[in-house]
C-alpha positions as CSV (number, residue, x, y, z in Angstrom):
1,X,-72.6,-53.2,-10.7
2,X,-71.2,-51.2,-7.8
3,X,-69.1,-54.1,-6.5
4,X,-67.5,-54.7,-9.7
5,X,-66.4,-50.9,-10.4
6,X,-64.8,-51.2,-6.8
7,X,-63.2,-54.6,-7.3
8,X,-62.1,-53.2,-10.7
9,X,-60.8,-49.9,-9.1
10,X,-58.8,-52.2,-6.1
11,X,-57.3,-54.3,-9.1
12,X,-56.1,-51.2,-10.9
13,X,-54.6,-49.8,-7.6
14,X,-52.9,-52.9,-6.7
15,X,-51.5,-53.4,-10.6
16,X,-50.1,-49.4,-9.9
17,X,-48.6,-50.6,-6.6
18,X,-46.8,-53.6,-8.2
19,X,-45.1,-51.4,-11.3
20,X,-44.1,-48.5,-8.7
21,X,-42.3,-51.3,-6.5
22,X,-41.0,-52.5,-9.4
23,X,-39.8,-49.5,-10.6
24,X,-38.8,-49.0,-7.6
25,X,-36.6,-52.2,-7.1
26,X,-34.7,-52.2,-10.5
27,X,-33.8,-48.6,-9.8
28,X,-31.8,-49.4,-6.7
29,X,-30.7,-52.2,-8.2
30,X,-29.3,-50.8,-11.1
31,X,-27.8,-47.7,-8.6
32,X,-26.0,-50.5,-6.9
33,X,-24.5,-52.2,-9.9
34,X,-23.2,-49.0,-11.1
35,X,-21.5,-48.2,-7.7
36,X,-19.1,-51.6,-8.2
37,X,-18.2,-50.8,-11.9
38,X,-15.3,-48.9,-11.6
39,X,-14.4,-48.2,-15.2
40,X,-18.2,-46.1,-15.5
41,X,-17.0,-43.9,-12.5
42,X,-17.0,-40.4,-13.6
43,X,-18.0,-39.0,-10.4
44,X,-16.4,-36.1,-7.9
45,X,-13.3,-37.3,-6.0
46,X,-13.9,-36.1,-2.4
47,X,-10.5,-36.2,-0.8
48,X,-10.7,-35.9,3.4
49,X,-7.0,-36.7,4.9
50,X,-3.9,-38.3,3.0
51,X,-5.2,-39.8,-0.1
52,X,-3.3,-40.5,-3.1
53,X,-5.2,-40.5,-6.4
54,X,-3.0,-42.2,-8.6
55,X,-4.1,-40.9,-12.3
56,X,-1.5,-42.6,-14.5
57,X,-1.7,-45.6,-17.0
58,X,-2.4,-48.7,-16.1
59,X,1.2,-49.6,-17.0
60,X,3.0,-47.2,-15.2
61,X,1.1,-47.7,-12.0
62,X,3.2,-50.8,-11.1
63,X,6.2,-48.7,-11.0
64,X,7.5,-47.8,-7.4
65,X,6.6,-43.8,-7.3
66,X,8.8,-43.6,-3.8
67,X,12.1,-45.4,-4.1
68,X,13.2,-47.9,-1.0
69,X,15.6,-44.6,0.1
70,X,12.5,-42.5,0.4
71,X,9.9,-42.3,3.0
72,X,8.5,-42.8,6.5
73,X,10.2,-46.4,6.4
74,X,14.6,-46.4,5.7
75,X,16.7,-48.3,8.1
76,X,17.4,-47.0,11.2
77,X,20.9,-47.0,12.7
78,X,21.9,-45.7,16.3
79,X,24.2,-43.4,16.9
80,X,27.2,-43.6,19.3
81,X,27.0,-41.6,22.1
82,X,30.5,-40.5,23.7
């Protein structure tokens, strides 16, 4: 009778072990599907460096916000030296 309480107790631990990895498993999975769903992302923007967070319409954001004339890249030209 002994034996059979103690298998009984090892089959109940090792049913526990198998729904708390499970648990365990669908929870990070489910963490990682939500971190590639960027529509659901209501989260804190940290913002370290130059970062542009463009918060306009989808329809305006393929408009040019910096004209060609603008910027870190125009034409150079050399000037004469005399």
């Amino acid at each position: 009778m002994i034996f059979l309480k103690f298998i009984f107790f090892l089959f109940m631990a090792l049913f526990v072990g198998v729904i708390l990895i499970g648990f365990a498993f669908f929870k990070m999975l489910r963490r990682s599907t939500q971190r590639f769903q960027p529509e659901q992302r209501d989260e804190e923007v940290h913002v370290n460096g130059n970062t542009i967070i463009d918060n306009r319409p989808k329809e305006q954001r393929r408009k040019q916000v910096i004209g060609d004339d603008e910027g870190e890249y125009v034409d150079f030209t050399a000037a004469d030296e005399d």
